[in-house]
Structures are given as structure tokens and as C-alpha cells.
C-alpha positions as CSV (number, residue, x, y, z in Angstrom):
1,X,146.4,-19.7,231.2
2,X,142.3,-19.9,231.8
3,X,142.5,-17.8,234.8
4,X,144.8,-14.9,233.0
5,X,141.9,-14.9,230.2
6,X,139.1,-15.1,232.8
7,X,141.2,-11.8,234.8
8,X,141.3,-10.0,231.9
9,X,138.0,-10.7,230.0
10,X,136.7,-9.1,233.7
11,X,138.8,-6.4,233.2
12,X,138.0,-5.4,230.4
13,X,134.1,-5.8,231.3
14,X,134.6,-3.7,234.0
15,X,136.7,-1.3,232.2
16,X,134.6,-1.3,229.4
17,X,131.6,-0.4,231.6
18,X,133.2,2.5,233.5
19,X,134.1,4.3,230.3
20,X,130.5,3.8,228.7
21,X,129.0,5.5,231.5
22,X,131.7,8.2,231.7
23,X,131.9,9.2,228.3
24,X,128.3,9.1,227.8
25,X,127.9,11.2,230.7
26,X,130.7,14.0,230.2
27,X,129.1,14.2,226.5
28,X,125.7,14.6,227.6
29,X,126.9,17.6,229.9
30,X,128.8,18.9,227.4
31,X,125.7,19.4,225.3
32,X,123.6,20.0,228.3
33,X,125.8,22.9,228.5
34,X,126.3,23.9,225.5
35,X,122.5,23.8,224.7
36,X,120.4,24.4,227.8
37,X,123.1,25.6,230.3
38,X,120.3,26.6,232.8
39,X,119.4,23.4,233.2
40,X,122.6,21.9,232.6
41,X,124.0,20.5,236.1
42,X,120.3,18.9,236.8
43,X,120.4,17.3,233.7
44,X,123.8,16.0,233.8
45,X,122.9,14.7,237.1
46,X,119.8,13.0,236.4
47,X,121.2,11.7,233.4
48,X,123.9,10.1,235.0
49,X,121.8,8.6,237.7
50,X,119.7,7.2,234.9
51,X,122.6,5.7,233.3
52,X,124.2,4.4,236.4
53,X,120.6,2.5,237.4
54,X,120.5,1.1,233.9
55,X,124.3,-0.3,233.7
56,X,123.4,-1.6,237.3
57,X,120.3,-3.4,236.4
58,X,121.7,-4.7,233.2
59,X,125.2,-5.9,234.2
């Protein structure tokens, strides 16, 4: 029974860590179109990168 609740606590770390990054970057380049659509594939991107450094560093 430890190992199923080790397997899924990861899971659900990993899980939970994908969909942070994902949802805060489809919203930010939903308002990054919506607001500055110009800049809004730069932003998106360097905002994701950002993101992506930070949950790397961090996790």
C-alpha cells in the first residue's frame, strides 16, 4: 500500500505541475491576445519560457 500512495502522490505532483504551467500559459495568451495582439505570440512565448525555467528551478 506505501508504494500505491508514493505512485500517486508523484502523479499527482507531476500532474499538478503540467496543468499549472499550461493553464497559466494558455491564459496569459489569451490576454496577450486579447489585449496586445501585436505582441501576442512573443509574449506568450517568453512567458512560457519564464514559467517553464521557474517550475524547473523550483521543482
Amino acid at each position: 500500500m506505501s508504494f500505491f500512495k508514493r505512485w500517486l502522490r508523484w502523479q499527482l505532483k507531476v500532474f499538478g505541475s503540467v496543468a499549472v504551467v499550461v493553464v497559466l500559459t494558455v491564459g496569459f495568451g489569451a490576454l496577450a491576445g486579447t489585449y496586445w495582439p501585436e505582441y501576442a505570440w512573443g509574449t506568450t512565448a517568453l512567458f512560457a519560457a519564464v514559467v517553464f525555467g521557474l517550475t524547473c528551478w523550483l521543482g
